[in-house]
C-alpha positions in Angstrom: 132.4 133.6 126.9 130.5 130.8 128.5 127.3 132.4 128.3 128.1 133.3 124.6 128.8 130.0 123.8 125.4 128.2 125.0 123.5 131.2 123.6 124.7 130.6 120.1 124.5 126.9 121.0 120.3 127.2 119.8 120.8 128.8 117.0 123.5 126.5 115.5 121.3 123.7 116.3 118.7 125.4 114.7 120.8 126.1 111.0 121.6 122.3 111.4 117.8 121.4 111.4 117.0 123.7 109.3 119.4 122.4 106.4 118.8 118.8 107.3 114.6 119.3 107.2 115.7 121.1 103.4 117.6 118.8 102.5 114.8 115.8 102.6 112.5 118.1 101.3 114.5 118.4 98.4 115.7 114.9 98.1 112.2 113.8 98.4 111.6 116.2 95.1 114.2 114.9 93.1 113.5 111.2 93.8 110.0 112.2 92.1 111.3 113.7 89.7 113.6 111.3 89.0 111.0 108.6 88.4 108.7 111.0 86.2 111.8 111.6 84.1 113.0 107.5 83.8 108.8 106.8 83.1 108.8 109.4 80.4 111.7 108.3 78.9 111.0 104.3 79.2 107.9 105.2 77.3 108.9 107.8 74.7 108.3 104.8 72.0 105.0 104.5 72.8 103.8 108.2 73.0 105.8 108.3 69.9 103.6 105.9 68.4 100.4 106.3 69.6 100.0 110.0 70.7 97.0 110.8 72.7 95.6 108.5 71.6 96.7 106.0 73.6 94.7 107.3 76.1 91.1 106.6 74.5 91.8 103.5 72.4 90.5 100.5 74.0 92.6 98.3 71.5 95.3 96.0 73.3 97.2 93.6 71.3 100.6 92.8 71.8 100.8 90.6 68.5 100.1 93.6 66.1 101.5 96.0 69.0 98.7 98.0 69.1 97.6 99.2 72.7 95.3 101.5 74.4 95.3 102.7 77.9 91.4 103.5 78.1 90.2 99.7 79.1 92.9 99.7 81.8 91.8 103.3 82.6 88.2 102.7 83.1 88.9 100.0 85.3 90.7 101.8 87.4 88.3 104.4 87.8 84.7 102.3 88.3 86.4 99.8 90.7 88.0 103.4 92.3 84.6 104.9 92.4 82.5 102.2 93.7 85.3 101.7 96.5 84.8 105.0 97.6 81.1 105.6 97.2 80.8 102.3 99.6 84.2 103.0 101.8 83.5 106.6 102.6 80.2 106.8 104.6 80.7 103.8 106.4 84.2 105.0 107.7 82.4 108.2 108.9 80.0 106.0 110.8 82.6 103.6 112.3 84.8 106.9 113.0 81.9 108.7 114.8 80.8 105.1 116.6 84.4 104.7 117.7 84.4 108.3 119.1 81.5 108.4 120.5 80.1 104.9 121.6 82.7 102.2 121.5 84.9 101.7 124.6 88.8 102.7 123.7 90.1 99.0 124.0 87.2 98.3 121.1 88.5 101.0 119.1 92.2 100.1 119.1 91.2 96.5 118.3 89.0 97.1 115.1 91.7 99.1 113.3 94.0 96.1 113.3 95.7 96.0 110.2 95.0 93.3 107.7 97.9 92.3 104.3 96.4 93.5 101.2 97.4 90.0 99.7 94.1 88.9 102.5 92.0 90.5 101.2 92.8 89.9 97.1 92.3 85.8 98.4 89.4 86.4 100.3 87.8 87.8 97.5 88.4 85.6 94.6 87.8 82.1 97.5 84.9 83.9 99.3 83.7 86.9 97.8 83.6 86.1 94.0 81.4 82.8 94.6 78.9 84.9 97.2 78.5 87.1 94.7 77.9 84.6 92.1 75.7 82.4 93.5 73.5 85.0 95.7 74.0 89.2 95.1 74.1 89.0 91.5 71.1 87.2 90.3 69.6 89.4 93.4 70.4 92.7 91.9 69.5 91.2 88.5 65.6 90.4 89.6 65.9 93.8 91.5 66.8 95.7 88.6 66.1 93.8 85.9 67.7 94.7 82.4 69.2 97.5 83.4 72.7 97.9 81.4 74.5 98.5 84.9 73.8 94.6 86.6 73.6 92.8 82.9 75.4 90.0 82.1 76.2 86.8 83.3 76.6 86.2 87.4 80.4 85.4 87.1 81.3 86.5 90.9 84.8 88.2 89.6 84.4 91.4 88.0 84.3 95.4 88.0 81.9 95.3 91.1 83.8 92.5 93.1 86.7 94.9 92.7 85.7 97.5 94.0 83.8 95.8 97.3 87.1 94.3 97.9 89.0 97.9 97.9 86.2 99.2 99.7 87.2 96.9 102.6 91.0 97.7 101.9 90.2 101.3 102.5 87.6 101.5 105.1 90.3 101.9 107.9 92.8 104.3 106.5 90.1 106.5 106.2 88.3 105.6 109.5 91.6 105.6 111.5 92.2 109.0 110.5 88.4 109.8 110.7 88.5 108.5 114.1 91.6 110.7 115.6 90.1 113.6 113.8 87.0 113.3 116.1 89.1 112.6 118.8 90.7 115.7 118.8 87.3 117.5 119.1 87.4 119.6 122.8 85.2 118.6 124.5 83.9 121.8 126.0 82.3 122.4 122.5 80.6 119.3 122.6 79.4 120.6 126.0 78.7 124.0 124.8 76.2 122.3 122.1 74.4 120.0 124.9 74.4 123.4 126.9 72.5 125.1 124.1 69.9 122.9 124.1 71.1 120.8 120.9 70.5 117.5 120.6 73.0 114.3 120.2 72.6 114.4 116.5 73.2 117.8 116.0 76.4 117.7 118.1 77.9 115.1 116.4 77.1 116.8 113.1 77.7 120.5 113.5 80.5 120.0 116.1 82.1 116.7 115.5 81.8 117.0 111.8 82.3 120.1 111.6 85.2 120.8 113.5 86.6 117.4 111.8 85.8 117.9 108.2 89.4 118.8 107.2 91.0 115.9 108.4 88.0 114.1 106.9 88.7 114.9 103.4 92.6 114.2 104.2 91.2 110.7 104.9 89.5 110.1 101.9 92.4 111.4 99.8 94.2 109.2 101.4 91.8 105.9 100.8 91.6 107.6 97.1 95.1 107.1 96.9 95.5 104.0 98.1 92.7 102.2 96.5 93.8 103.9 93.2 97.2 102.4 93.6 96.1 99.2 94.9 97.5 95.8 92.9 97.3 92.4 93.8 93.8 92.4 95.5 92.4 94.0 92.5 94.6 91.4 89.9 92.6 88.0 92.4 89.1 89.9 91.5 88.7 92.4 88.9 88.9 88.9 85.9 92.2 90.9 84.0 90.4 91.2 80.7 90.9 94.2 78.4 87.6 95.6 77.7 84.9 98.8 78.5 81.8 97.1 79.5 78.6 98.7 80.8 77.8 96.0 83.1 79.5 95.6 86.5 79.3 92.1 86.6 81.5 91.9 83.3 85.5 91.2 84.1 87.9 94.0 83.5 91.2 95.4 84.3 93.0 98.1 85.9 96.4 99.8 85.0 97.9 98.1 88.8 96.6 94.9 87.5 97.6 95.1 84.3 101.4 96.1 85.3 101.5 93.3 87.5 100.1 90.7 85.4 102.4 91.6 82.2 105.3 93.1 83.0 107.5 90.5 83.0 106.0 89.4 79.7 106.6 92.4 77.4 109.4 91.1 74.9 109.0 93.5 72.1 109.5 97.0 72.6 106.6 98.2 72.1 104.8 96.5 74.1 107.3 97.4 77.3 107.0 100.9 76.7 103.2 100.6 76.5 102.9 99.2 79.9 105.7 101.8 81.1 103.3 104.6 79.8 100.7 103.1 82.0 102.9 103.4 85.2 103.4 107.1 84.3 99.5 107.7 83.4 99.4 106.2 87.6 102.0 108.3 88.3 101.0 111.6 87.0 97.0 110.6 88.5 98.3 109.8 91.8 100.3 112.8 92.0 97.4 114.7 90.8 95.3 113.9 93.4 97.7 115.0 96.1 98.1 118.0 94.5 94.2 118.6 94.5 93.7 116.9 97.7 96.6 119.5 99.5 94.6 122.9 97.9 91.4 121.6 98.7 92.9 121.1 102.5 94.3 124.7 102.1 91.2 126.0 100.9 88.8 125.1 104.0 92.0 126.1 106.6 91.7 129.3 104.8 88.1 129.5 105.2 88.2 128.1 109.4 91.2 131.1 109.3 88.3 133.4 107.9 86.0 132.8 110.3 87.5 132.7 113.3 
């Protein structure tokens, strides 16, 4: 009876983690759901009202409450997409320099976490005038007219945005970069030097390579974030709702937007408006997890393939 007893003790245990681990799982599900549901609803007015519309009209007026989501959206994706065009290849070469080169102590101590609300001040007290004073009249003689760097040296703007949340993301996406790498065996790495390859290729085809899953993880992960990102955007990014062709010009983002009137929306309208925009980040965000979680199934397939 004894030996009964602590052979069925495992699989009780078992059941009771089981349930538990489902139960999170689905409370987890519900909580999103939850929100998706109260944003929808919060903003029926507004969809009412302006349709699809509201997606592509750059209007925002809260006198005549008429409002457009496109400004905020644009924003939100050049400041994104210079982030991440800046954040992404450097974190690969501070990842593969931490790896490879730095001692550990170095490694643990550059990854130090820094408050977003830093970097938002940095920005508009240090940033904003550098770029004022020096790298926009710089890329303006470099470039000339060119509809991209027109404009006015203000400091704040699209481009100062984005720097800034380049620098927020560069080390959720090196620290995951760099464990990635980490994880490498090194009798691969041996294997290569062994065939006659040479530093460069190791660290390409074998690093790289054997990393590149975790690698995309990281950069959903700084997409994510930097996508998401509020009050360092809201010191920077000049909070002004228009589509401009110029990087130097200010802007907005939906984050910034949220935050900066909010607690200002009297009329209806205008309330439901800016709920819309939380779900139009909602529905993105989840989005990109979705895609970021079948692109990470995709390649394990593909390692499953060919090994």
């Amino acid at each position: 009876m004894v030996r009964r007893a602590h052979g069925r003790a495992p699989l009780v245990a078992e059941g009771v983690f089981r349930v538990v681990a489902l139960t999170c799982a689905a409370f987890v599900l519900v909580v999103m759901a939850g929100l998706f549901v109260v944003l929808l609803v919060r903003s029926h007015l507004s969809i009412h009202r302006f349709g699809w519309g509201f997606l592509w009209s750059d209007a925002w007026d809260p006198v005549r409450d008429h409002f457009g989501a496109a400004s905020s959206i644009f924003g939100t994706v050049a400041s994104t997409a210079i982030a991440m065009v800046i954040a992404v290849p450097l974190s690969l070469v501070i990842a593969l320099f931490l790896v490879e080169i730095a001692p550990p102590r170095l490694a643990r101590e550059l990854l130090a976490g820094i408050p977003s609300i830093i970097y938002g001040m940095w920005g508009l007290f240090v940033l904003a005038p550098l770029m004022a004073t020096h790298v926009q009249p710089a890329m303006q003689k470099v470039f000339g007219t060119f509809p991209l760097f027109s404009g006015p040296p203000m400091g704040i703007g699209v481009l100062t945005a984005g720097l800034v949340l380049a620098l927020m993301v560069l080390p959720f996406i090196t620290a995951v970069a760099r464990d990635v790498f980490a994880l490498v065996p090194p009798v691969m790495k041996e294997a290569g030097y062994g065939l006659g390859a040479t530093t460069w290729e190791v660290t390409r085809k074998v690093t790289i390579g054997y990393g590149m899953k975790g690698l995309v993880g990281g950069v959903f992960l700084g997409l994510g974030r930097a996508i998401g990102e509020t009050m360092a955007v809201t010191f920077v990014i000049g909070n002004d709702h228009r589509i401009a062709a110029s990087l130097f010009a200010s802007g907005n983002s939906i984050a910034s937007t949220l935050a900066n009137e909010f607690t200002e929306a009297s009329e209806p309208v205008y309330l439901s408006a800016l709920v819309e925009l939380g779900l139009i980040l909602f529905v993105v965000t989840l989005v990109i997890q979705v895609l970021a979680q079948l692109w990470l199934n995709r390649l394990g397939r593909l390692a499953g393939n060919r090994s």
